[in-house]
N, C-alpha and C positions, 0 to 999 in steps of 0.2 A: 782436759784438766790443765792446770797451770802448771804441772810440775813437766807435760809434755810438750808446752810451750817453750818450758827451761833448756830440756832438749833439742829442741829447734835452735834456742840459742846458741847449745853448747855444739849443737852439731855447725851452725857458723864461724863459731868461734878454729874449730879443729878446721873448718874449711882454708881459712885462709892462713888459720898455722900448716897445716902441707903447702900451699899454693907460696909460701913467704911470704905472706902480706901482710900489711896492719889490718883490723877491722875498721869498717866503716864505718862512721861515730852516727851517721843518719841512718845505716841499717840496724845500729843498735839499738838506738833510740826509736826508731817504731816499731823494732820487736818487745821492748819495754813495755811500748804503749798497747800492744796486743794481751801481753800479761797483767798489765792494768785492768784493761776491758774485761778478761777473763774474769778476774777474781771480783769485779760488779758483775756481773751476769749482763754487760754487754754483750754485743754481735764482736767478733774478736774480728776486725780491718787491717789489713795490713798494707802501709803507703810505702811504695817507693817513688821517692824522687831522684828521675835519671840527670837532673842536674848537679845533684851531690855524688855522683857516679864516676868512676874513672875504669880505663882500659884493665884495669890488675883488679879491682873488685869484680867486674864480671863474672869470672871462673868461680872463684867460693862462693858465691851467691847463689849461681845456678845450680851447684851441687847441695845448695840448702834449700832452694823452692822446689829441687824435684821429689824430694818427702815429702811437701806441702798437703799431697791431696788426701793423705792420710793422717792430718795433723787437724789441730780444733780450729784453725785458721779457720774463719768462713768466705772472707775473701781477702782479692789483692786490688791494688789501686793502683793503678801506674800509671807518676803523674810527672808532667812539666811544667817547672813557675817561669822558668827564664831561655831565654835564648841563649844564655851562656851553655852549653850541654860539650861535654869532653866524649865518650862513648860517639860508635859509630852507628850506622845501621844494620849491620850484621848483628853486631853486639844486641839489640836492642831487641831486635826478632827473636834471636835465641832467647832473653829473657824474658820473652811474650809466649813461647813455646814452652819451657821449663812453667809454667802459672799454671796453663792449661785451665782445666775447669776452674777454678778456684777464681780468674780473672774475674773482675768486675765492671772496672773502671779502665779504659784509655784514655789519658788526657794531653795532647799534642797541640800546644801551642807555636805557631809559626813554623808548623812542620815541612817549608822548604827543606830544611834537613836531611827529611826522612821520604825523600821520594821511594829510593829501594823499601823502606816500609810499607809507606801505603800503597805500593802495588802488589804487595806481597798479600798484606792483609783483604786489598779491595778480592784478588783473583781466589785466595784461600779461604776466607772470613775470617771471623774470631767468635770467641766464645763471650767475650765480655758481654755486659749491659749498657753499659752507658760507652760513648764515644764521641771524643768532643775530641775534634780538628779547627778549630778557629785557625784565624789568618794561614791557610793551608795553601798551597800551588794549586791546586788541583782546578784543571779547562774543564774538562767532560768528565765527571761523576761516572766510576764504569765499578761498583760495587755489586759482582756477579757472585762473589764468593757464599757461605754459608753462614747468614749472620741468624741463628734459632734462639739466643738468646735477648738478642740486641732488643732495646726497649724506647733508647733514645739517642739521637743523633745532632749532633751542633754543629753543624758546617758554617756558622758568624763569621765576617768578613774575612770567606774566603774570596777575596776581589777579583782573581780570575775567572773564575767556575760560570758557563754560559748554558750549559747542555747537558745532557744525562745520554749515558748509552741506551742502545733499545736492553736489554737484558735487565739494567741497572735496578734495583728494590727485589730482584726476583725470588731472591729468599733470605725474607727480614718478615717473618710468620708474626715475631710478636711486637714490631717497633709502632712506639705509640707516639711519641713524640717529638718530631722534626721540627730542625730551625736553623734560618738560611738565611740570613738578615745580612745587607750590606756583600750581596754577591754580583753576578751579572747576569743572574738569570731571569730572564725576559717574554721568554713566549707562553702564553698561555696552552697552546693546545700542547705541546710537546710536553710539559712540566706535568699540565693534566692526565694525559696517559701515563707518565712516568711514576705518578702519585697512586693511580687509581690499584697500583699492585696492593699496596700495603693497604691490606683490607683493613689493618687494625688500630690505622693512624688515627686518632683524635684530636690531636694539639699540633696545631702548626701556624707555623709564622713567617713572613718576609719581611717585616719591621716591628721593632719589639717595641714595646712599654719603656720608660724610663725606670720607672720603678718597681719592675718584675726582672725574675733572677732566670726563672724557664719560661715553657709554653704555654704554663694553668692563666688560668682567666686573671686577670687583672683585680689584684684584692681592692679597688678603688671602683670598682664596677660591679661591686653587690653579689659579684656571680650569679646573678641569677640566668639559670636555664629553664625555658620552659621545653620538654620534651613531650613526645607525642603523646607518653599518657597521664598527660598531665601533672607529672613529677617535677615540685620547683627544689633547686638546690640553694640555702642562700648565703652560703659560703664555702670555700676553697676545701675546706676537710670535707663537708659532706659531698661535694664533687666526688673527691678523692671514693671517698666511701660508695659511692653510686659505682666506680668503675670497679670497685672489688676487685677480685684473682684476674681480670685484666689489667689492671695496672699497680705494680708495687709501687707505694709512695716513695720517690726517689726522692723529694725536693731538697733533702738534709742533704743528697750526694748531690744531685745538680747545685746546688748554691755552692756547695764547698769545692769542688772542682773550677766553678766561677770562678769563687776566689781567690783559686789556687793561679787561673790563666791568666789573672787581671790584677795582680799581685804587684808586677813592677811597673803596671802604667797607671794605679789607681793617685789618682789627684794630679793628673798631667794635663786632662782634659778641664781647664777652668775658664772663665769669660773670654780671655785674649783668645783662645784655641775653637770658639765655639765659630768662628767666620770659615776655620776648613771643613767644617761639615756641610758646604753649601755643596750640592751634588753636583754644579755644573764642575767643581774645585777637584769633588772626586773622579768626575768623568775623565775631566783632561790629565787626572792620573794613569787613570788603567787606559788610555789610549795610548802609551807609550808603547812603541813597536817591538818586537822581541822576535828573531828569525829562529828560534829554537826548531829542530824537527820533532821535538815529542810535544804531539797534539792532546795527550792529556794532563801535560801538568807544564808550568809556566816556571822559568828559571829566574822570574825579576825579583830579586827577593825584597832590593831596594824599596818598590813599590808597597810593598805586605808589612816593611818595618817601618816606612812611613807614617802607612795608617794606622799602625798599631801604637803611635804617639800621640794620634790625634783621635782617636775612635775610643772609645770606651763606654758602653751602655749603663753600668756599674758603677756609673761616678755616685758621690755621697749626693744624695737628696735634699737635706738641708731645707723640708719644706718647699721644695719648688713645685710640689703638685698643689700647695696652696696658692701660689703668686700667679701672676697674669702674668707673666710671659711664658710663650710659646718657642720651642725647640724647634724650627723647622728647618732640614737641611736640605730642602726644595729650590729650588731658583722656581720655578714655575707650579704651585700650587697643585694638584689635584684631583678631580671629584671621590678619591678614595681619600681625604683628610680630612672630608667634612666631618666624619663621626671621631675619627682619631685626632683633631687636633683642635676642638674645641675651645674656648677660653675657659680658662676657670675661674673666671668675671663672669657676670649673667649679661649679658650683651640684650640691646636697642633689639627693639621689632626688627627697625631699620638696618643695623647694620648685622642682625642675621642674613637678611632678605639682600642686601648689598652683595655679602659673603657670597651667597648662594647665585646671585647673579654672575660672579665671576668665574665661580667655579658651577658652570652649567653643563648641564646633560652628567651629573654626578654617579660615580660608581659604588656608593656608600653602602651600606648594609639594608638599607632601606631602598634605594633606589628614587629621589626625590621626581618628581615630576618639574615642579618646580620649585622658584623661591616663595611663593605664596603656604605652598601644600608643605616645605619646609619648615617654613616659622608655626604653623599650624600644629604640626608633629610636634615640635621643641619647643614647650613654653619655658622650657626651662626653669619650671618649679616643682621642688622635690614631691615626690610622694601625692601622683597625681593620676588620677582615670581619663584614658582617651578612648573613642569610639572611631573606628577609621575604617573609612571605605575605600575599597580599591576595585577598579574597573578593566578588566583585561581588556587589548586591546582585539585579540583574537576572538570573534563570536562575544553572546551578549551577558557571559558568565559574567556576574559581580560576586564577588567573596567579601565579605564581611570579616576584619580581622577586629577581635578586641584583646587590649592590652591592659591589663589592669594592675596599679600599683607599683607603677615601673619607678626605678631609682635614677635618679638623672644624675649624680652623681659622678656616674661613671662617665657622661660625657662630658661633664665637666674638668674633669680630672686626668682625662687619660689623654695623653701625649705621644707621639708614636714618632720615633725615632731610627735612623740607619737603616732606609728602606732596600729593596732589591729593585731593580730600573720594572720588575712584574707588577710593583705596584700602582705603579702608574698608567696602566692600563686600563682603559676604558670599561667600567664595570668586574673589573679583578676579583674582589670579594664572591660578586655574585654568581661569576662563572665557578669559582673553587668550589664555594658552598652547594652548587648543583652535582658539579662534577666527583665530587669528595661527599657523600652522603652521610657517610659514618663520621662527619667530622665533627668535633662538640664544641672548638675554641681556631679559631683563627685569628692570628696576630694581639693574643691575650684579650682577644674580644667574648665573650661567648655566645654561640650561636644557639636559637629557642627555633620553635617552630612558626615565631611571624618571620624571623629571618631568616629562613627556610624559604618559607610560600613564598615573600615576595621576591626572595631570588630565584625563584623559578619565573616566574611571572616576567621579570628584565632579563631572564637565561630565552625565555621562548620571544621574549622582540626582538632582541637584538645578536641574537645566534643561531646557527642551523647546528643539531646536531649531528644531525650526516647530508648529505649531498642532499637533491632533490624532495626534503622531508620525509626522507625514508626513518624509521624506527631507530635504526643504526644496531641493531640485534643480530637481523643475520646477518653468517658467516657467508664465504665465497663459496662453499663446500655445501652449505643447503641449499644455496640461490641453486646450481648447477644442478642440482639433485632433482628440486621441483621444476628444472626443467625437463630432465628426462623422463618422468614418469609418464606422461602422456604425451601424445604428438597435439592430441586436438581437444574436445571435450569429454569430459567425463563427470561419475556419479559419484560420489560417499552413500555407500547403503548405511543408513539408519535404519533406528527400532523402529523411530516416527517419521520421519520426513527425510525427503534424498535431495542430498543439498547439492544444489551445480556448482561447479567451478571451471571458469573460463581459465586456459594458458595464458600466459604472459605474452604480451605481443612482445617481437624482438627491439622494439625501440625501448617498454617496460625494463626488459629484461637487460637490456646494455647498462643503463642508469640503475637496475638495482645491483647491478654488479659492481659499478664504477663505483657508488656508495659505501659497498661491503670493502672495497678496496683501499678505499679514501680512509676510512675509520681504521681502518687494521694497517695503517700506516703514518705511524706519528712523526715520522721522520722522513721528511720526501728523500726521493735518491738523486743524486746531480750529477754531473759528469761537465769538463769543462771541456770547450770545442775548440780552442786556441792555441793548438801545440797539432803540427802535422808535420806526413813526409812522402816525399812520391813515390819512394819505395824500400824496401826492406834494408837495403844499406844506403841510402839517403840520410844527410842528417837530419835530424827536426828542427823543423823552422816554426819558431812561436813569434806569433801575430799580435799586432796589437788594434784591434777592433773600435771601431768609433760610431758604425751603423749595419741593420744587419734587417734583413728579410725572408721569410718561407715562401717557399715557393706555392704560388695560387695552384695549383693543378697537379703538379708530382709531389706526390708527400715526401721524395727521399730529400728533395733539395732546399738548399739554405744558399744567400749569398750575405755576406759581408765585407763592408770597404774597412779600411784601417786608417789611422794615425797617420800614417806613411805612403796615402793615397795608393794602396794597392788594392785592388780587387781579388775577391776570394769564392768560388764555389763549389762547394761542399755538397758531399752526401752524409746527408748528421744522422741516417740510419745504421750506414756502414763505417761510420767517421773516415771515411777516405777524402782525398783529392778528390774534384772533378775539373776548375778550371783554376788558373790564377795566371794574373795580368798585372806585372809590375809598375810601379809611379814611374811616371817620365820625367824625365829633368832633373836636374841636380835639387829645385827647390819644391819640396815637399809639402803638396794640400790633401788636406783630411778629407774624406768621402762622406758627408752628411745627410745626402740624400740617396734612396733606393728605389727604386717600384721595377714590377717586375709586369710583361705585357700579357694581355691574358688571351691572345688568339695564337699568338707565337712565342709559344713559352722557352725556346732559348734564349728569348731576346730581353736585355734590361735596359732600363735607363740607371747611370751614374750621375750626381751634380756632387762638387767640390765645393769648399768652402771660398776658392778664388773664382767662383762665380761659373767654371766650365761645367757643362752640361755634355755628354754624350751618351748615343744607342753604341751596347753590344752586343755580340753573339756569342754565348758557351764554346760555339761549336769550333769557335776560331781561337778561342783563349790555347796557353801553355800548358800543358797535360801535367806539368811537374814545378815545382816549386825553383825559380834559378833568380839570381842577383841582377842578373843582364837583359835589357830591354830588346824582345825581339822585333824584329821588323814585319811579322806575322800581327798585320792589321785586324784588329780584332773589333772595331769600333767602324761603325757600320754608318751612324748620322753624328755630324758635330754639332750641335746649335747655339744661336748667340748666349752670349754670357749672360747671367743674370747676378748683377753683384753680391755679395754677401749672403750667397744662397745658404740655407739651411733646411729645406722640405721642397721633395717633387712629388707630384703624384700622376696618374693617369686613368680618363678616363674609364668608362666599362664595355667601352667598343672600341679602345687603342685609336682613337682619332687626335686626340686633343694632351697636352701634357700643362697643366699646373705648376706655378714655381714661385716660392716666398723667400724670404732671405730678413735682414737687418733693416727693412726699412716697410713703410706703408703703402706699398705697392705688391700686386700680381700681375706674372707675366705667363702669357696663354700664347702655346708653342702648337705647330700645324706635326702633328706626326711623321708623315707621309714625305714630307718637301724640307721640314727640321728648320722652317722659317718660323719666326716668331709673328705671330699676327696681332698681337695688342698687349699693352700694357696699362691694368688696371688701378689705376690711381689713388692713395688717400683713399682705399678701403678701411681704413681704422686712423684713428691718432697715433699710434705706439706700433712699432713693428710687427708683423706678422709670423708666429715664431711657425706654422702650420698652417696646411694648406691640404684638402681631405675630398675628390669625388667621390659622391655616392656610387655602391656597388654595380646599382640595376639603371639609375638614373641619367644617363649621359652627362646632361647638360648642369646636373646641381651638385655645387659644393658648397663646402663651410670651411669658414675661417676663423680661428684661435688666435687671439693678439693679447697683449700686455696691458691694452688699455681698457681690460676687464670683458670686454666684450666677444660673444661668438656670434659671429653674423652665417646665415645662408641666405646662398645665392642665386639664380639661374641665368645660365648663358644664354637664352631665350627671351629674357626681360631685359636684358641689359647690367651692368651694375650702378646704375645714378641712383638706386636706390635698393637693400638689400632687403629677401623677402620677409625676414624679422630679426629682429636682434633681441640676443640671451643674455642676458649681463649676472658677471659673478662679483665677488666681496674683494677678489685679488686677483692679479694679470693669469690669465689663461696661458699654459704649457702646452697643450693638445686638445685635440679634439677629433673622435670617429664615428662614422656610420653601424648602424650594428648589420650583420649580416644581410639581412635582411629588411635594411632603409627603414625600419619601423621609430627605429631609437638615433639620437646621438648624447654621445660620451663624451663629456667635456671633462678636463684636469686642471686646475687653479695650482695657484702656488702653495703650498705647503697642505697637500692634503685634500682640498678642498674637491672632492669629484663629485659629478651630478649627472642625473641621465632624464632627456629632454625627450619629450615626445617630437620628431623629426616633422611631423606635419605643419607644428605652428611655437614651436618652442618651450612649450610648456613643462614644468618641473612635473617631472612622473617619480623620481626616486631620489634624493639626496643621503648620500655616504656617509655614516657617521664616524667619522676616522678622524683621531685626537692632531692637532697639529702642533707644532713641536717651537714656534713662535720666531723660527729661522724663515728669512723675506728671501731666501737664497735658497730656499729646500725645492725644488723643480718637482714637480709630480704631472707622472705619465700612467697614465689607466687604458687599456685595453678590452674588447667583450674576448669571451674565454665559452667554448662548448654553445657553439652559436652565440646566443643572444642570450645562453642561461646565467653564466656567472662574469664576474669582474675582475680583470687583476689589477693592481693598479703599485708602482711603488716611486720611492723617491730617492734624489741623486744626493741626501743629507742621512738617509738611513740606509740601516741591510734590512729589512724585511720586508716581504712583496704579501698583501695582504690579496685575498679570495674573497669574493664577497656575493650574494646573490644577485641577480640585477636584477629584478622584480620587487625585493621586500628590502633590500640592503643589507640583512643579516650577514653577518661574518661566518664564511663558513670555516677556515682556517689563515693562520699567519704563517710563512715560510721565511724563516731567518737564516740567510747565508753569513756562515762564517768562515772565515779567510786560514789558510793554513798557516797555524803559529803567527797570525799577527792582528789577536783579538780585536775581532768587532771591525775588522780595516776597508771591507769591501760597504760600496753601497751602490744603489741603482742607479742608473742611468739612464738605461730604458730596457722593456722588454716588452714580447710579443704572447701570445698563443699558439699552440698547433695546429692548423686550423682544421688537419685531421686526425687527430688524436684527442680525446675525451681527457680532461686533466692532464693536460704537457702546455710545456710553455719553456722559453727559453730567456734570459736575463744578460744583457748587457752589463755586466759589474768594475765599476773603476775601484780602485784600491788607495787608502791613505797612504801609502810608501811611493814616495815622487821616482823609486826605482823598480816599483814592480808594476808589472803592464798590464792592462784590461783585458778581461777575457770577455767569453759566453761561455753561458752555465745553462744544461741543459736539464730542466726539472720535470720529474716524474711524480706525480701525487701518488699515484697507483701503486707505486714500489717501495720498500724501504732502505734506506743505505744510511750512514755511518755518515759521511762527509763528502766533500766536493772530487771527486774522482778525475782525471786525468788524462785524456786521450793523446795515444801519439802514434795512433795507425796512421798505415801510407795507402 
C-alpha cells in the first residue's frame, strides 16, 4: 500500500537523521516516484542512480533497502548515466547486497571503475535480471558465479573482452538474451562451446541494427519466423508472446537502461565522427599495449572513454533506414554483410551481381553459391513467391526449400553496425545457427527454418564437427568403456535376430578417442618452451628463438636456434636441458635454418642467416646453459657458405644437403666430405624462400619462391628443366611433402594454401581461409597426424587454423593470446608432433619490440586457461 511506501520514506528520512546526513534529493525523488506508481496500480520500480550518490548517503540508504524485501517495492534498478560516480566499490557491493531479491536491473556503464565489482559479482552471481556492462575492462569473461535469475546480458563495446573461461555461462538457467557488439571476440569454435551452455539463449548478437534498442528481431524485417511447425510470427509482440513464461518482455527495461547508458554520448556521434568507426581506426586502437598482470580485465581506461565518444548504436535515426547510405565501419567488406548491409535503393541486376563478385564465397544466412544464384534469390521486389532448389554437395540429396511471401524489406532496411572481429568470419552466422539450435534471432536477424537447413547444409561443407567425422557425441568414458567389454567378437541376443559386432581396431579406436578429446576441449592447453635452467639453483635463461625442429625418431627431442645464433636442445617432454652451444663472436647471426639427420640422430645440420652452414653433435654440446664460448668443439663438418641462406634441408638417406637463401639459386652439399658439389642456377625469377627433399625419395625436391611458382625436381634429370611447375595467385612462403610423398603443401602469401597431388602437380584440395588483404602476411602450413589434417598460420595474425587435408573443412581455430598485451603475439612459424596425435608447437613473435619470441607448445587434447610457462632445469 502506499501508506507503507510512506514508511520506507519516513524510515529513510530517520536514516540519515541518526547517520547526520541530508537526504538525498534523487533517493527522494524516486521513492516519490514508487508512490506514484503505487497509487496507478503500476509495478512499483525503484532507480537508483549511483551517480547522484556520495560516500555519507551509503550508510542510510542501506539501512532503508534492507526492509525492502518486505515492502510493496517490486524491484530495484541500479543504474549508471555517467562516468562521473563519487562512491567506491565497496560501497557499491554492499548496496548490491542490502537489494538482494528485490534487484532487477544492474546497469554499469564504463565499469573500469568497478573491477573489485565485477569480480565479486562474476565469482558470486547476482540475483538481478537484466545486466548491462557496456564499455567494461573485462579480457576473459570468467562469470562462474550463480546468475538463476539473469535473462539478459550486454556486454557492447566492451573493446578488450577476447575469451571466455572454460566454466564461464555455467549457471545462467534462464538467460535469453545476449549481446556483444564491438568486442574482440573472434574465434568461433571457443565462443561456440562457451554458448552452447545456456540452453535458453534465443537472441543474440555480435553487430546490432541501427535502429533496434536489444536483441528482438529487427521491427524493419517483418519478424517473420518461420518455425518447424509451421508457426509464422509477423511481428515483434507476437514473437514476444510465442516465448511466453520463457521470456518476460523486458524491452520497456532494456530501452530505458539504454537510455540511461547512452544518455551523455547521445548526439556526439554525427557525420564528422562517422570516419572513427572504420574498423581498421578501431583495430589500431585496442592494439595499444598494456603490461598489466591481471589477464582478466584490462586497466586502459583511455581506450574504453575513447570509444565511448565516438561509438553510439542509439544515435537518433532521422529516417536514415529510408536513405541510401550505408553505415559500414568495415575497411574490407565481408561475405557476413551481404544480407545486413544492403542498400535501401533497389540496386541493377549488375551491381547486385558486382557486389556479390567481391564479396565471394559469402557467409550470409543463406550461403550464396554465387553471384548468379544470388541476384536470383534477391529480386528485390516486395511481397514475392520463390521456388529454390538446393543441391548438397555430400551424396545425391536435393532438398527442395520453398519460401513464400517473404518481405524484402527487411533487406532493404537493415544496416548492421559495430561488429565484433567474429563476424567476419568465414561463414559466422552459419556456424552459430548450427551450433546454437535453440537460437530464434541472431544479430536482430530472425532465423526460420530455410535459415536453418541451409546453414546446416554450408555447416557440413565447410566444417568438421569432430575430428575424423566422428558423431562428436561420445564421451572419452564410453569410447573406453566399449573397449573393454570384449577382447574380440561377440553377440547381442535378440528376440529376432543376433546382431555381430566387430571391436574397434586400435587405429579406430585412437582417432575415436582423440575426437572425444578434441570436442571436450574448447580451449587447447599451451605451455611456452623459452624460459630454461640447468639446474635447480641456476638462473633462468630465456631465449629468444627464430627456428626450431622435432626430432625425426626420438619424440622427446626438439632443437632450436635463436636470434642470437645459439643453439638449443631440449627435451619438451620433460622441459629440461639437453644441449646448448653458444654464438661465437662478438657479431651476432640468427639460425634460420634446421634439419635434423635421420641415420644419426645426434647429429644436425645448423645454417645462419651470414650464409654459415655447419654439422653438430648433441653429444658434444654444453650440458648447462653459460655466457662463455667453450672450446669443447661441437661441430663436426663446416661447409662453404651459402649467402643469405634462409632453408636447409636433407635428404632421406643423409647423402645430400639442400640450401636456398635470398636469391635464385640452389646449392647441393656432399654430406660425407661437407664439399659443396653444384650450384643450381636461376631456378625461379624471385628468390627461393624454401627448399623441401621428399621423405622416401632421395633424389626429389621442390622448391617455394616468390615469383608464384612451386617447381619439383629430380637430381637424376638434371635441373635444365623442372619436372612440373605449380603456380599460385601470390609469392609462395613454403612448401612440404606429406608423409608419405603422396601430397605437397604449398603456402602463398596471405592465406593462400593448397594441397597438390605430388605425382604431376595437380590441385587435389584448395583451403578456404579468408585473407586479410596484407601483401606482408607470410603463411606457413604444415601436414598434422600424418597426412590427415593441416595446420597452417601466419606472421600478421594469432590464430593457427586446423583444417582436414582431404575435404578442407575447418576442423578448429586456435587463437594465442599474449599475457596482458591483447592480441600481440602472431605466427611465425610452426610445426606438428610428429608423434603425438593433435600436438604441434608455434614459433610466436610478439608486437612489443621488448618482449622476445617464444615456442608455444599446443595440446588439442587438453584444456587449459592460457599460455603457461616453463622454467624446469
Amino acid at each position: 500500500m502506499a501508506s507503507e511506501l510512506s514508511q520506507l520514506e519516513s524510515r529513510y528520512r530517520n536514516a540519515c537523521q541518526k547517520q547526520e546526513v541530508l537526504p538525498n534529493s534523487s533517493i527522494l525523488s524516486s521513492l516519490s516516484k514508487v508512490k506514484h506508481q503505487k497509487v496507478h496500480f503500476e509495478q512499483c520500480s525503484l532507480e537508483i542512480f549511483i551517480d547522484n550518490l556520495t560516500f555519507s548517503d551509503i550508510p542510510p540508504l542501506i539501512d532503508t533497502l534492507s526492509g525492502i524485501s518486505s515492502s510493496d517495492v517490486d524491484a530495484v534498478d541500479v543504474s549508471q548515466k555517467s562516468s562521473d560516480v563519487s562512491i567506491d566499490g565497496e560501497s557499491l557491493l554492499l548496496l548490491l547486497r542490502a537489494v538482494n531479491h528485490k534487484l532487477r536491473t544492474i546497469n554499469l556503464i564504463n565499469s573500469s571503475f568497478w573491477k573489485d565489482v565485477l569480480c565479486d559479482i562474476f565469482q558470486r552471481g547476482a540475483t538481478c535480471q537484466v545486466l548491462n556492462l557496456r564499455f567494461s575492462p573485462i579480457r576473459k569473461l570468467n562469470m562462474t558465479g550463480k546468475f538463476m535469475e539473469l535473462h539478459t546480458l550486454n556486454l557492447d563495446f566492451s573493446v578488450h573482452l577476447n575469451s571466455f573461461h572454460i566454466n564461464c555461462f555455467s549457471c545462467m538457467p534462464k538467460l535469453m538474451r545476449l549481446s556483444m557488439c564491438e568486442t574482440r571476440v573472434a574465434n568461433l569454435w571457443m565462443t561456440g562451446a562457451a554458448l552452447s551452455k545456456l540452453q535458453s539463449l534465443v537472441e543474440l548478437r555480435f553487430q546490432t541494427c541501427l535502429c533496434c534498442f536489444d536483441t528482438g528481431p529487427c521491427p524493419t524485417s517483418g519478424g517473420v519466423i518461420r518455425l518447424g511447425n509451421e508457426t509464422t510470427f509477423s511481428d515483434r509482440q507476437q514473437f514476444s508472446s510465442y516465448l511466453g513464461s520463457r521470456c518476460v518482455d523486458n524491452d520497456d527495461i532494456l530501452e530505458q537502461t539504454m537510455q540511461h547508458s547512452t544518455d551523455d554520448i547521445l548526439g556526439r556521434l554525427c557525420s564528422e565522427n562517422l570516419s572513427f568507426l572504420n574498423h581498421d581506426s578501431l583495430k589500431s586502437t585496442t592494439q595499444v599495449l598494456s603490461n598489466e598482470s591481471d589477464s582478466e580485465f584490462s586497466s586502459d581506461k583511455k581506450e574504453v572513454d575513447n570509444l565511448r565518444k565516438i561509438s553510439d548504436p542509439f544515435i537518433e535515426f532521422n529516417n536514415q533506414a529510408n536513405s541510401n547510405v550505408i553505415v559500414s565501419p568495415l575497411k574490407h567488406s565481408t561475405p557476413s554483410s551481404i544480407i545486413s548491409s544492403v542498400p535501401t535503393l533497389i540496386p541493377t541486376f549488375e551491381e547486385v551481381k558486382s557486389s556479390s563478385r567481391r564479396l565471394n564465397d559469402s557467409n550470409s544466412f543463406i550461403g550464396h553459391a554465387n553471384a548468379d544464384e544470388f541476384c536470383c534469390q534477391h529480386n528485390y521486389i516486395d511481397n514475392f513467391t520463390i521456388t529454390e532448389a538446393f543441391s548438397k554437395d555430400e551424396g545425391s540429396l536435393t532438398n527442395i526449400l520453398k519460401v513464400q511471401n517473404i518481405t524484402m524489406t527487411s533487406l532493404k532496411n537493415h544496416i548492421s553496425s559495430h561488429p565484433s572481429p567474429i563476424c567476419f568470419e568465414t561463414y559466422y552466422k552459419e556456424y552459430m545457427i548450427t551450433s546454437l539450435p535453440n537460437l530464434l534471432v541472431l544479430d536482430n536477424l530472425p532465423i526460420g527454418d530455410v535459415e536453418r537447413e541451409q546453414a546446416k547444409l554450408v555447416f557440413k561443407r565447410y566444417f568438421e564437427r569432430a575430428p575424423y567425422n566422428r558423431q562428436g557425441k561420445d564421451s572419452v568414458v564410453s569410447i573406453i568403456q566399449r573397449r573393454e567389454i570384449d577382447s574380440g567378437v561377440f553377440f547381442q541376443r535378440s528376440s529376432k535376430v543376433k546382431q555381430r559386432y566387430l571391436r574397434e581396431s586400435k587405429h579406430s579406436f585412437l582417432r575415436s578417442l582423440s575426437a572425444a578429446k578434441v570436442n571436450s576441449s574448447p580451449q587447447p592447453h599451451s605451455l611456452s618452451l623459452s624460459k630454461f635452467r640447468s639446474g635447480p639453483s641456476e638462473e633462468t635463461k630465456s631465449f629468444r628463438p627464430r627456428q626450431f625442429e622435432y626430432h625425426p625418431t626420438d619424440p622427446r627431442l626438439m632443437v632450436f636456434g635463436t636470434l642470437d645464433g645459439e643453439l638449443v636442445v631440449i627435451n619438451h617432454e620433460s622441459e629440461k636441458l639437453v644441449g646448448y652451444l653458444p654464438s661465437v663472436g662478438t657479431t651476432l647471426n640468427s639460425i634460420l635454418g634446421l634439419c635434423w639427420l635421420k641415420k644419426h640422430p645426434s647429429k644436425l645440420i645448423a645454417g645462419s642467416d651470414n650464409g654459415s652452414l655447419q654439422m653438430y653433435d648433441v653429444c658434444r654440446m654444453l650440458s648447462k646453459v653459460t655466457d662463455r664460448y667453450c672450446n669443447m668443439d661441437a661441430s663436426m663438418h663446416t661447409f662453404d657458405d651459402f649467402e643469405q641462406l634462409t632453408s636447409v634441408h636433407i635428404n632421406s638417406n643423409d647423402e645430400y644437403i639442400l640450401a636456398s637463401g635470398f636469391s635464385n639459386h640452389v646449392a647441393l652439399y656432399d654430406m660425407c666430405t661437407g664439399r659443396r658439389l653444384q650450384i643450381f642456377k636461376d631456378l625461379h625469377k624471385e628468390h627461393i624462400n624454401v627448399v623441401k627433399f621428399a621423405y622416401h625419395s632421395p633424389t626429389l625436391f621442390a622448391t617455394a619462391s616468390f615469383d608464384k611458382d612451386v617447381k619439383m625436381w629430380d637430381l637424376r634429370q638434371g635441373t635444365s628443366q623442372p619436372c612440373y611447375t605449380a603456380s599460385s595467385s601470390k609469392g609462395n612462403v613454403m612448401v612440404c611433402f606429406s608423409p608419405d610423398d603422396y601430397y605437397l603443401l604449398t603456402s602463398a602469401v596471405d592465406n593462400e594454401v593448397r594441397q597438390l597431388l605430388a605425382v604431376d602437380g595437380r590441385l587435389q584440395t584448395s583451403f578456404d581461409i579468408t585473407s586479410t588483404g596484407n601483401a606482408q602476411n607470410y603463411t606457413r602450413s604444415y601436414y598434422m597426424n600424418g597426412r590427415d589434417y593441416m595446420i597452417t598460420g601466419s606472421c600478421e595474425e594469432h590464430v593457427v587454423r586446423v583444417c582436414c587435408a582431404q575435404t578442407g573443412r575447418r576442423l578448429k581455430d586456435v587463437h594465442l593470446e599474449g599475457r596482458g598485451s591483447k592480441s600481440s603475439i602472431f605466427i611465425q612459424s610452426l610445426r606438428s608432433d610428429p608423434f603425438r596425435a593433435f600436438h604441434m608447437s608455434v614459433l610466436a613473435a610478439h608486437w612489443h619490440p621488448f618482449t622476445k619470441s617464444e615456442i608455444i607448445r599446443v595440446n588439442l587434447l587438453q584444456t587449459g586457461e592460457c599460455i603457461e610457462e616453463s622454467t624446469s632445469g
